[in-house]
N, C-alpha and C positions, 0 to 999 in steps of 0.2 A: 495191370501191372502188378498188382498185389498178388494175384491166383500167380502169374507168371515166375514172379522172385519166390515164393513161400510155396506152392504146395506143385507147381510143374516139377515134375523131375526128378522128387523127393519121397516117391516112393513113401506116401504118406500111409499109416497104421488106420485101418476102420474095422470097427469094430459093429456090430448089427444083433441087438438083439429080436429072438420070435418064439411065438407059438408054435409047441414043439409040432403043431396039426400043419397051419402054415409050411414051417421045415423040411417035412416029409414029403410035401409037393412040391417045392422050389429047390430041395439040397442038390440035386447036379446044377441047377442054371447057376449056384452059387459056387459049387466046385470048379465050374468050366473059367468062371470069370475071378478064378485064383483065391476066395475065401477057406480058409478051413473053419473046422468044430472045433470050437472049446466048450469038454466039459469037465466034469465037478471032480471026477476019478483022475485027470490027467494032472500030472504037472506045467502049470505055465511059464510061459519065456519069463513074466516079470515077477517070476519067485527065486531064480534064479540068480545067483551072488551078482555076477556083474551088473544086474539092474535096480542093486537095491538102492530105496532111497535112504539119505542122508539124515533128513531126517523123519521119521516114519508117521503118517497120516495118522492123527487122532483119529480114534475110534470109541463113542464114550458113552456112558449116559449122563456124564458129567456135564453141566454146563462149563466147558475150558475157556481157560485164556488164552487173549490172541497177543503176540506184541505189538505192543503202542506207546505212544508218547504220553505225557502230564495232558490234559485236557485241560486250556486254559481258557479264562473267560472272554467272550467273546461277545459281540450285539447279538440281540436277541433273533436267533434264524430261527424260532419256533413259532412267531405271528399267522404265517402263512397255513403253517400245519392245523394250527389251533382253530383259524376262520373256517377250513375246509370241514372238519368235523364238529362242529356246533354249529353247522347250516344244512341241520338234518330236519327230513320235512315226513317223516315215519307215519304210514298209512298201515292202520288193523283190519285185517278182515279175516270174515272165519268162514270154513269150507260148511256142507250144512251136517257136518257129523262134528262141527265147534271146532276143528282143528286151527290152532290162528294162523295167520300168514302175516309178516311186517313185509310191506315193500317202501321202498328207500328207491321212490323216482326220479331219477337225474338223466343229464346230457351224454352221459355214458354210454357208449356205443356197443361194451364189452356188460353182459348182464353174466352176473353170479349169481346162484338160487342155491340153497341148501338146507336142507331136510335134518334138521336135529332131534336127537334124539337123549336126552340127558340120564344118568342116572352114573354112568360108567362102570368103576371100579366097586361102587356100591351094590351093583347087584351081583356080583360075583364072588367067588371066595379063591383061596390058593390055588385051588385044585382046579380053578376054570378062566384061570388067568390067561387072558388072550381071545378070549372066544369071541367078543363083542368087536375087536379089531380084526381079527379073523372072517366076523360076518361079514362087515362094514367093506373088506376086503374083495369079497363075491362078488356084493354089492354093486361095483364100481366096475366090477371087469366083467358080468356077464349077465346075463337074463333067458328067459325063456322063449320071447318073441325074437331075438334076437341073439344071432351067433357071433359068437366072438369075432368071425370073420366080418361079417356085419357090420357091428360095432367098429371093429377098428375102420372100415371102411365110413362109414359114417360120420365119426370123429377124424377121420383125414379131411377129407370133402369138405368139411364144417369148419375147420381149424378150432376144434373144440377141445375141450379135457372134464372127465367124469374122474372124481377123486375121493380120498375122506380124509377124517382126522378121526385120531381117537386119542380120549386125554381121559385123566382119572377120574373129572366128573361129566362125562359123557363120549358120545360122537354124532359124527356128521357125516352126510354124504353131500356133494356139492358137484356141479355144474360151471363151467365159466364157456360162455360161448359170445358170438358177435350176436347184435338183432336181429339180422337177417338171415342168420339162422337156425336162431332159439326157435322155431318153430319146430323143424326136422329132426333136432339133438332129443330134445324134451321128451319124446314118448319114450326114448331108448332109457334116460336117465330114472325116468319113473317106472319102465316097467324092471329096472336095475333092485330099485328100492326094494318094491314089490314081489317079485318074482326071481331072485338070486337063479342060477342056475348051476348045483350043485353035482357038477360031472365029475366023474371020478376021476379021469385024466387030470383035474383043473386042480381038483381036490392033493392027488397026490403030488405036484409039482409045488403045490401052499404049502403043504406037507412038509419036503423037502428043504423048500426057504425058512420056514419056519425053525427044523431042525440045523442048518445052518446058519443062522441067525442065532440060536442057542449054542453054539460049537463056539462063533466068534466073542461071544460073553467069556469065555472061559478061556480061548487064546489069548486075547487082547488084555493085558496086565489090569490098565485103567478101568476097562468095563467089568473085568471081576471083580474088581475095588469097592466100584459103586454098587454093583449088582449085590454083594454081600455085606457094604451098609447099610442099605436100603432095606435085607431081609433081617439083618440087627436089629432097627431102629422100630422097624414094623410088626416084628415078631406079635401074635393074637394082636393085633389091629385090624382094621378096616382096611387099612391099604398094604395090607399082607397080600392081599391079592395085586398081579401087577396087568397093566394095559398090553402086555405082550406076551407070547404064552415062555414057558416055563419049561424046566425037565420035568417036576411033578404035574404039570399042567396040559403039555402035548397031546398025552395018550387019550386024552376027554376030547381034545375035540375033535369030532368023528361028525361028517356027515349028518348021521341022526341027532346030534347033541346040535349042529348049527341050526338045523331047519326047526329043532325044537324052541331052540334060542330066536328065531328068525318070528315065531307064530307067533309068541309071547310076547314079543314087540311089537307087531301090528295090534296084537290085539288088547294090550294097555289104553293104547290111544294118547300116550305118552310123547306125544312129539310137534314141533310148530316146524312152521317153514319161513326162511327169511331172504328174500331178494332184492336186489341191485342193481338198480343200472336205466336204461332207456326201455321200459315195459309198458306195454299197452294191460293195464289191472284189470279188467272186463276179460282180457283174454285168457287170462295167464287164471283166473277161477274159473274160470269155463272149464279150462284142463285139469286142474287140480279138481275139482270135484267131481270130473266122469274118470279118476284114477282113484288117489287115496282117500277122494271126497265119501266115497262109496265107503269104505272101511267102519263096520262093526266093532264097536268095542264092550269086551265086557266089563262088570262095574266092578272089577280087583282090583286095586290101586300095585304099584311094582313097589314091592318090599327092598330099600335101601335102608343101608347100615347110619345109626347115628353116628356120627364121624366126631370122636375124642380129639383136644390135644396130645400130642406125646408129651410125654416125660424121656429128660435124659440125664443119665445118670453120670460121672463121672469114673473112667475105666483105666482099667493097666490098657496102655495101647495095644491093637490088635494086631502082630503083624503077620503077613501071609508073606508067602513065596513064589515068583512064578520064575519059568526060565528066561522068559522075552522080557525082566524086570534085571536082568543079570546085570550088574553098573552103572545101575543108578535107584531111583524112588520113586515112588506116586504117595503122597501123605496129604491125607485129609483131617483136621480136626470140625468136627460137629454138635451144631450148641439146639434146642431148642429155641423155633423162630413164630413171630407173632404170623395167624389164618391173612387169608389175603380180604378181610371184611373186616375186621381190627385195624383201630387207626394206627399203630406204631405201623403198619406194611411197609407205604408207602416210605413216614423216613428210613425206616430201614433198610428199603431197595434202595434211596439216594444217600445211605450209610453205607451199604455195601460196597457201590463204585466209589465212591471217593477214598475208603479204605485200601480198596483194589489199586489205586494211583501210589499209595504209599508205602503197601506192599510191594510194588515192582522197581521203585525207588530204591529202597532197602534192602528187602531178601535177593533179589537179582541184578539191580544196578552196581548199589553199593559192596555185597557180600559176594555176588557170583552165587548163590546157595543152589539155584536152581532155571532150569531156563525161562520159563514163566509163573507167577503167584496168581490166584485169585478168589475175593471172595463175595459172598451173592445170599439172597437170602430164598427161596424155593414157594411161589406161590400156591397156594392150598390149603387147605381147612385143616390140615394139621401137618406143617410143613416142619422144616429144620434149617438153618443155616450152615454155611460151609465155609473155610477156610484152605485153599486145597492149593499144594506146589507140584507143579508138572515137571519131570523128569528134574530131580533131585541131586547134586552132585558132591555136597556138603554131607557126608552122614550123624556130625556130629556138632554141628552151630545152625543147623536150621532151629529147632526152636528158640535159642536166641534171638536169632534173628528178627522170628514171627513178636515178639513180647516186644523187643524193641519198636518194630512199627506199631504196635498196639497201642503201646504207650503214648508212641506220636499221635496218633487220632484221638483219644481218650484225654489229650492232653491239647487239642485242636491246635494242634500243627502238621500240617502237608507239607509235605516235604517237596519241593519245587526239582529238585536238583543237587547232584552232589559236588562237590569244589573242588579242585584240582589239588588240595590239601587235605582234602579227604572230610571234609568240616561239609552241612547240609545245608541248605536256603529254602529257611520257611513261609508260609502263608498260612491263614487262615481258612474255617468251613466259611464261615460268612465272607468274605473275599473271593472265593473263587464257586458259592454257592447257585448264583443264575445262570452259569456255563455249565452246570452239570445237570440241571435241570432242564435247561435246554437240551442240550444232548439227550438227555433219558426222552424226552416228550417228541422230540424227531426219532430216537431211535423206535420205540413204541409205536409213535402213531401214526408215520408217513404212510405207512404201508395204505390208508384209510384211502388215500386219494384214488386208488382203484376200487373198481366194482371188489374184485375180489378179497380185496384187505380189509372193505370196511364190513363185507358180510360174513369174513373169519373172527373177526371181532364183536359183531353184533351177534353172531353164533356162540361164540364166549363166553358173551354175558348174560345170554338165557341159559345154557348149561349149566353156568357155573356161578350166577349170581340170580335167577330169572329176573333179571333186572338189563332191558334191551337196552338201555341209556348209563348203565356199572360205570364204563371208562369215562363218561363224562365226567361223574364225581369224582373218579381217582383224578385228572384231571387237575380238578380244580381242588384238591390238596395238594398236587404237587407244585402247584402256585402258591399254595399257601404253605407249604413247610418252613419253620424256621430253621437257624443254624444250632439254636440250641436245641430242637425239638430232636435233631439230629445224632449230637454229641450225649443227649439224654437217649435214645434206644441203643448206641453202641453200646452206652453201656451197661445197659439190662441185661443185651443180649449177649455181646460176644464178651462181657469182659464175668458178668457177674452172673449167667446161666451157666452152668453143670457145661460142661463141653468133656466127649469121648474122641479119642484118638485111631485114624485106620491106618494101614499103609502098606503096600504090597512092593518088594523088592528081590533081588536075587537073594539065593539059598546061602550066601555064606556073607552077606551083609548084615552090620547090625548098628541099628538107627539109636541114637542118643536124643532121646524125650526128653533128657532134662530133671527138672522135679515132677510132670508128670509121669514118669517111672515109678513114685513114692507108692 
């Protein structure tokens, strides 16, 4: 009935992406059964005026806001969350070249396994920014035993998926397969690790996305926003260098630079492995040891950068111009924010959203300033906070605006609601303080109840804390935050830290800061 009413007869839109090797052997069976090519040189139907949307897909490195309502206090729906992940039964074992392995045995049918590798953004510099995401990238999509044809046929068959992450203090390559059969997926995954296969077809189409991927930073108003605070903020820093490559960063990575990049990491010995789910542990080191169990390491330790806090100074606002900012704003203000191993983190991650409810209140409930507000604070060893209004429409009482809600939180009132007389209805942080923490601790940690969420997490917290149990303790601060522990980091941070101003808008707009113009 469903297929019937919705997709018979409706000449429904599919779209098919492939290897361009694939293509070349299938493009008539595709032509005959009415598909055409899209590619990179042509114009598409949906760039075209009559199909534009309304309102235009974020595109960011922003963490944006979504619209929502006040978050109000609710029974506690995080018990369930909280037993799932403190009923962890983490088994060590080490391959016989010491390499450790955590497995996290449970009823899980769907096993995750991933291959971390920590160091990230520390071992790299501007100029080779991306390379480690780039490998990581090979990694997941090809090998030498194994052809991409292969591969994806194997991973159909299996209903499997080979992936990674890559984040400023490391990456991963991972696995998510069923147990029946993680046996068959498993050699592919490892010889991925192992054996990249670095074809130059494969190479030049990374290439490609790579440079397009660099293009859309520069179209996209927002993501040049961020992309050139980020190179403000970090200027000779550590994290000058960024997880995806660059215009100054592209031209390096070359084939010879990946496989050079690629040795250097096996041969560290720099890395554990963490699994999940229904595993027979006798088998699963059987395998790991006649794979990377074998790996030689030499006795170099990998040179990572000691990682400073920043300093921020306080600035004439920076404003840029783009065409596709033409009518409105993107405005960030940016404060120095407490490392995410610093106790202020946590309240100041459950300072941020609660800020964020009073910002949307105010700057876009009450004023109209802008279509969404939000602010957040950036986890990292030398992170920053954000205050940031998406598409702007006020060019001259947003900062207003923003000092007004400032006020209200700094002055522990939440603004509930505005009144039909324009007058507001407050509450307190300590009144509506265990729904936000609830909320934060589902939104954080549900993901755990899968194989795959709780071994992205436990991958986390040896990159980036080597501490396999991290989220536990944050955790249990965020059960223990008070309301004033709260209203004391706001205002360390956003009211009484140095805070610099961005903002990117069309060419003959001009934005009203207020007294920071002074």
């Amino acid at each position: 009935r469903i297929i019937k009413k919705y997709i018979s007869g409706k000449k429904p839109l599919v779209s098919v992406l492939l290897n361009p090797e694939i293509y070349s052997s299938t493009k008539i069976d595709f032509e005959n059964a009415g598909f055409y090519e899209v590619r990179s040189d042509e114009k598409r139907w949906w760039q075209e005026k009559q199909f534009e949307l309304k309102e235009p897909i974020q595109n960011s490195n922003l963490k944006l806001a979504e619209e929502k309502n006040i978050y109000t206090p609710q029974k506690n729906q995080s018990s369930k969350t909280e037993n799932k992940i403190s009923k962890r039964n983490i088994e060590i074992k080490k391959l016989k070249n010491e390499i450790p392995v955590y497995i996290n045995n449970t009823s899980d049918k769907i096993i995750s396994i991933a291959i971390l590798c920590p160091g990230g953004v520390e071992k790299l510099t501007s100029e080779t920014s991306g390379m480690e995401t780039t490998l990581f990238s090979f990694m997941a999509d090809s090998s030498k035993k194994f052809s991409y044809k292969k591969r994806t046929e194997i991973s159909y068959d299996t209903n499997s998926s080979i992936g990674y992450f890559s984040k400023l203090s490391g990456s991963a390559l991972y696995l998510n397969a069923m147990d029946k059969h993680f046996e068959k997926i498993l050699p592919v995954f490892l010889d991925g690790f192992l054996n990249p296969a670095f074809n130059q077809n494969e190479y030049e189409n990374t290439i490609n996305a790579l440079r397009q991927r660099i293009q859309g930073i520069f179209n996209d108003p927002e993501s040049f926003l961020a992309f050139t605070i980020s190179n403000k903020i970090y200027k000779d820093h550590p994290y000058e260098a960024k997880t995806f490559a660059t215009p100054d960063s592209i031209k390096n990575i070359t084939i010879e630079n990946l496989k050079k990049y690629h040795k250097e990491l096996l041969s560290n010995g720099n890395f554990s492995v963490v699994v999940s789910g229904k595993i027979d542990s006798d088998f699963l080191i059987k395998k790991l040891n006649s794979t990377i169990g074998k790996l030689k390491f030499s006795n170099e330790e990998t040179k990572r950068k000691n990682i400073q806090p920043i300093s921020i100074k306080k600035n004439t606002p920076l404003t840029l111009h783009h065409p596709s900012a033409e009518g409105t704003a993107y405005i960030t203000k940016v404060f120095a924010s407490p490392a995410n191993t610093e106790p202020d983190f946590i309240p100041c991650v459950l300072a941020g959203n609660i800020y964020t409810d009073i910002l949307f209140n105010v700057v876009r409930e009450h004023y109209g300033i802008c279509y969404s507000p939000q602010s957040y604070v950036i986890g990292s060893k030398a992170p920053y906070g954000i205050e940031h209004l998406f598409k702007v429409s006020d060019f001259s009482n947003f900062e207003k605006a923003m000092q007004e809600a400032r006020n209200y939180m700094a002055n522990d009132k939440i603004v509930e609601k505005t009144n039909a007389n324009g007058s507001y209805e407050f509450s307190t942080v300590e009144q509506n303080l265990e729904g936000y923490k609830n909320s934060y601790i589902n939104q954080t940690y549900q993901s755990q109840q899968t194989s795959a969420g709780l071994v992205s997490i436990l991958g986390y917290n040896l990159i980036q804390f080597n501490d396999i149990d991290y989220d536990l303790k944050q955790l249990e601060q965020i059960k223990q935050t008070s309301a004033q522990e709260i209203l004391s980091v706001f205002k360390k941070y956003w009211i009484e830290n140095p805070s610099a101003w961005f903002a990117i808008t069309g060419e003959n707009t001009t934005l009203n800061f207020g007294e920071q113009e002074q």
